[in-house]
C-alpha positions as CSV (number, residue, x, y, z in Angstrom):
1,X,107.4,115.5,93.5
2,X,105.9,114.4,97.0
3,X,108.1,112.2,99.1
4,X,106.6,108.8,99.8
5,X,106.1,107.5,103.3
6,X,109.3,105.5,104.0
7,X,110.2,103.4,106.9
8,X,113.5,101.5,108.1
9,X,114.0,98.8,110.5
10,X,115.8,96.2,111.4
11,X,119.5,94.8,111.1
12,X,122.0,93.4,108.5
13,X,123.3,94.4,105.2
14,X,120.9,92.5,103.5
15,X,118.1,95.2,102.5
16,X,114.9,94.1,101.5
17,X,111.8,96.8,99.8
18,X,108.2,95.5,100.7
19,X,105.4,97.1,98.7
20,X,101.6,96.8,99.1
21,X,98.7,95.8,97.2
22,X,96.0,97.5,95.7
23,X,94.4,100.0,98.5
24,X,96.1,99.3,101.4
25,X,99.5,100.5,103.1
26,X,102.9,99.3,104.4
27,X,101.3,98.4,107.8
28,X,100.2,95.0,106.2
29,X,103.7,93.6,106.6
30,X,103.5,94.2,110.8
31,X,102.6,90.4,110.7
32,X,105.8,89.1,109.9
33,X,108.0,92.7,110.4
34,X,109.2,91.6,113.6
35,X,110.8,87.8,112.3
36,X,112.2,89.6,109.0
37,X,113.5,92.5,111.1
38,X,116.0,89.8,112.7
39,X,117.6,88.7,109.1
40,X,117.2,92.1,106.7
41,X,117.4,95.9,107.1
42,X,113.5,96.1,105.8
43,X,112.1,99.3,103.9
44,X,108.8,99.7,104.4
45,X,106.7,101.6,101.9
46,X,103.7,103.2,101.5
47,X,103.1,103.0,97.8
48,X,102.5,106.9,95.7
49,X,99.0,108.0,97.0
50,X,98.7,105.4,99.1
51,X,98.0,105.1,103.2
52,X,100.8,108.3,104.3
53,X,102.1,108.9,100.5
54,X,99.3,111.4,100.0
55,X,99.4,114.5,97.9
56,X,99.6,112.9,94.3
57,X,97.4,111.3,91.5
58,X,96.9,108.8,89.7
59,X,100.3,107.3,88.3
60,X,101.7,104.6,85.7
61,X,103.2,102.0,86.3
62,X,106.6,103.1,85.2
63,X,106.2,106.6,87.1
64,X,105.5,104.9,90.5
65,X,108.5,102.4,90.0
66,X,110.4,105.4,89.7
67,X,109.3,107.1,92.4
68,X,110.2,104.4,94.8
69,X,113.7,103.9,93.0
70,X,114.0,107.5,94.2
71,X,114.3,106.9,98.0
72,X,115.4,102.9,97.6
73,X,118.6,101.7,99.0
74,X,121.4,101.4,96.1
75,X,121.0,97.2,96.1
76,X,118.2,95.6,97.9
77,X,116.2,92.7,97.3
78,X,112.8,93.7,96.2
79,X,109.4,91.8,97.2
80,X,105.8,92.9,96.1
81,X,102.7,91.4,96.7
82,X,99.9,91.6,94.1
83,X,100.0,95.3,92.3
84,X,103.6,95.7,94.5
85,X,104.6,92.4,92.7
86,X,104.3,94.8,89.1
87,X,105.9,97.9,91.0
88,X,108.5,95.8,92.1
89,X,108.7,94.2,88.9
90,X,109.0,97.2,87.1
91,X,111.9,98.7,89.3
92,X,113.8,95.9,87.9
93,X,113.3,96.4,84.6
94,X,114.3,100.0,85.1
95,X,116.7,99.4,87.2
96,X,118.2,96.0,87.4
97,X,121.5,96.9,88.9
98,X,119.8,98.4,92.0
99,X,117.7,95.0,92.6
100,X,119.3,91.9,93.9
101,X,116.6,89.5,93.5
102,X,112.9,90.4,92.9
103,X,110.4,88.4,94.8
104,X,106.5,88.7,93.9
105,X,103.1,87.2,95.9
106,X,100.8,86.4,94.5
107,X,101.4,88.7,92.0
108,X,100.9,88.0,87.6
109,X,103.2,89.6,85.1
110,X,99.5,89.8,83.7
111,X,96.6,90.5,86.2
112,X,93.6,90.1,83.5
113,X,92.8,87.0,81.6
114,X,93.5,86.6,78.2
115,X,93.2,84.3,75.5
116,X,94.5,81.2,77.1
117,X,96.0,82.9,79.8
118,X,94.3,82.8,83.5
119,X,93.4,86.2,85.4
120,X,90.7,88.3,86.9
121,X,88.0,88.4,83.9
122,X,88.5,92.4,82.6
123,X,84.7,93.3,83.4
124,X,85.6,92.0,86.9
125,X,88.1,94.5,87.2
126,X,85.6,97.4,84.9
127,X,82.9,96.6,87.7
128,X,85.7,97.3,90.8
129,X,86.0,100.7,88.4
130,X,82.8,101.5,88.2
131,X,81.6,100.6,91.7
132,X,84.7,102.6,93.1
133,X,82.3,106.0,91.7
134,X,79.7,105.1,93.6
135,X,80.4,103.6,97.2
136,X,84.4,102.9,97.4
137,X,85.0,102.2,100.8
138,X,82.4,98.9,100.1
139,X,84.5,98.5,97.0
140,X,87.5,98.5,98.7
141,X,86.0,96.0,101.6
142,X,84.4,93.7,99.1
143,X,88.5,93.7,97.3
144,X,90.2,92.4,100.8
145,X,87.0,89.7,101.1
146,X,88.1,88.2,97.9
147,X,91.6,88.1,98.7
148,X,91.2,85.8,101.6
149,X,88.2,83.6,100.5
150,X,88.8,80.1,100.6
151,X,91.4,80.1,103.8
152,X,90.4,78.5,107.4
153,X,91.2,82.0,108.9
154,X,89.6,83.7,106.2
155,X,87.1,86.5,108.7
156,X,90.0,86.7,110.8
157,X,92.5,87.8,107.8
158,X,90.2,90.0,106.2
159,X,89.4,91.7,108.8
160,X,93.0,91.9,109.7
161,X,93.7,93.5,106.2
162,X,90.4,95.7,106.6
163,X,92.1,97.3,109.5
164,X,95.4,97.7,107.9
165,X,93.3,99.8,105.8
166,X,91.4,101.9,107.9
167,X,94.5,102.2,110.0
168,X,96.2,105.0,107.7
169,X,94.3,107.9,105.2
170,X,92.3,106.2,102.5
171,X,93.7,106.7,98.6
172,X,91.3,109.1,96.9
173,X,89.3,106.8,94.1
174,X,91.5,108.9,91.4
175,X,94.6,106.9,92.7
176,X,92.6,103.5,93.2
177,X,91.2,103.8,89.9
178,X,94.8,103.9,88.7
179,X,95.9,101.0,90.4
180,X,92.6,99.0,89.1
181,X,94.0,100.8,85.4
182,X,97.4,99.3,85.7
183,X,96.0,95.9,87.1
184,X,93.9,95.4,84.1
185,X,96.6,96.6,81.1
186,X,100.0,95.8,82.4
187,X,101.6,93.5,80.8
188,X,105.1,92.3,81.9
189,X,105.5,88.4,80.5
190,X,107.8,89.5,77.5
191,X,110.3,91.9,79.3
192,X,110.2,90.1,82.7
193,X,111.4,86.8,80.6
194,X,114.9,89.1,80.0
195,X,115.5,89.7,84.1
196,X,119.1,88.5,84.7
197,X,118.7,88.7,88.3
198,X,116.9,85.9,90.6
199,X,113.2,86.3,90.4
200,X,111.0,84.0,93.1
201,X,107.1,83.7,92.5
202,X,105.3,82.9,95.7
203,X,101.5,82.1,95.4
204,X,98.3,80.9,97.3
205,X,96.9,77.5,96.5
206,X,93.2,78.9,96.8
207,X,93.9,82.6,95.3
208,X,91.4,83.5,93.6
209,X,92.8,86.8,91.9
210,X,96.1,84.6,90.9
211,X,95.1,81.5,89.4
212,X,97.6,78.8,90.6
213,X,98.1,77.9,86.9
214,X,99.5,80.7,86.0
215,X,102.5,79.7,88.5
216,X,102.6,76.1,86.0
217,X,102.7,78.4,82.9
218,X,105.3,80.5,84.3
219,X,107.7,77.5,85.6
220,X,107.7,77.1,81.8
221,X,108.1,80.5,80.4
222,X,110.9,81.5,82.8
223,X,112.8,78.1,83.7
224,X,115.2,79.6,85.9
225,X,112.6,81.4,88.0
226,X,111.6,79.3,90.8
227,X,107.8,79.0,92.5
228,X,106.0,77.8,95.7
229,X,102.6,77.6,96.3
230,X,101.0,78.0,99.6
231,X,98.7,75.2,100.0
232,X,96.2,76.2,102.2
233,X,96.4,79.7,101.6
234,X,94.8,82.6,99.2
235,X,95.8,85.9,97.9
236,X,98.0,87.2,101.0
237,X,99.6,84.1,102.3
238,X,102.6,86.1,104.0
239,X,99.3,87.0,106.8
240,X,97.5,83.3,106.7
241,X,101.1,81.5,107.0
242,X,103.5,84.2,108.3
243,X,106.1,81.1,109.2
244,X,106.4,79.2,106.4
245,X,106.6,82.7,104.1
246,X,109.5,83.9,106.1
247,X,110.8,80.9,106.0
248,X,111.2,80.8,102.2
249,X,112.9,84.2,102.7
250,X,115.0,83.2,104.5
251,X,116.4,80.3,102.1
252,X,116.1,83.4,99.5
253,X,118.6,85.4,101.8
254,X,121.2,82.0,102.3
255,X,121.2,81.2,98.6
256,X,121.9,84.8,97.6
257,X,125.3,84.8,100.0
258,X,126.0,81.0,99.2
């Protein structure tokens, strides 16, 4: 199998793995890269078929947390935004020795609405699907919009996050296709509810991908598992609020060695 794109940085012997989002690449953590850098030996990756990680299909969920178990450093914290936040997720299911705390952005155990539970509608996510045949670099654009819609700086951000994208080699639609599959049938709640290790949930007041209620619901399923929400930001709220999200980090980083 392919090696992924993989890049170190930074001091410390606190390690921390960043994953992406749906269609875009490690270059949307250069925001707030240089403060982490500082505190953490950072990994950054670009997720199987995504941005540099070309060369390979479309993958499950459990194949593409193995794949980035392959190259990840023997104990690290792990942090993944939105379909990272499952990859990530998923790494610590598989491998919870290897993970030191997980920390997912306005990420869902459970991406699509459900019964009583709050998500992206499932013929939201069978449109993105469809429309991804037809015209997918619009698909993809019309995506970012929707992460950032709500914010003060939300033309600034998605624009920002556009050129992240258009930065690196686009993921053929077989691979976005499969990140749209996994965003619309995984289904973590039950397993994630066993993690032993610290798991923080992050999330953006306005998100409109990641209801803020499921954060409430959550805070009640998992008790130990702490939350903040962003108040004035939306779906990527390390890039709207890059101080206040390393900030929270960094109380992540003193609490593990207090």
């Amino acid at each position: 199998m392919n090696e992924i794109w993989w890049q170190t940085t930074g001091t410390g012997n606190c390690h921390l793995v960043l994953l992406h989002g749906w269609g875009l690449n490690a270059g949307v953590w250069h925001c707030i890269e240089a403060q982490l850098s500082a505190h953490f030996t950072l990994h950054l990756v670009d997720l199987p078929g995504y941005g540099r990680s070309q060369g390979v299909g479309a993958m499950s969920l459990e194949n593409m947390a193995q794949q980035v178990l392959r190259q990840a450093p023997d104990r690290a914290i792990w942090l993944g935004w939105s379909l990272g936040g499952l990859v990530a997720s998923q790494a610590a299911l598989t491998q919870p020795e290897r993970v030191q705390a997980l920390v997912t952005v306005a990420s869902s155990p459970c991406f699509t609405a459900c019964g009583d539970w709050p998500g992206i509608k499932p013929e939201v996510l069978a449109g993105f699907q469809h429309q991804l045949s037809e015209d997918f670099q619009r698909t993809v654009e019309r995506f970012l919009a929707l992460q950032t819609l709500g914010t003060e700086s939300a033309r600034q951000d998605a624009r920002r996050l556009k050129e992240v994208v258009l930065s690196q080699p686009m993921p053929s639609v077989e691979v976005l296709n499969g990140g749209l599959e996994i965003l619309r049938t995984a289904d973590l709640r039950q397993p994630m509810a066993q993690l032993a290790m610290p798991v923080w949930r992050l999330y953006g007041k306005l998100d409109g991908l990641v209801p803020r209620r499921v954060a409430g619901l959550l805070d009640e399923a998992w008790p130990d598992s702490p939350s903040w929400i962003f108040d004035s930001a939306a779906h990527a709220p390390f890039i709207s609020h890059p101080a206040a999200f390393c900030a929270r980090l960094l109380d992540l980083k003193s609490q593990l060695a207090g």
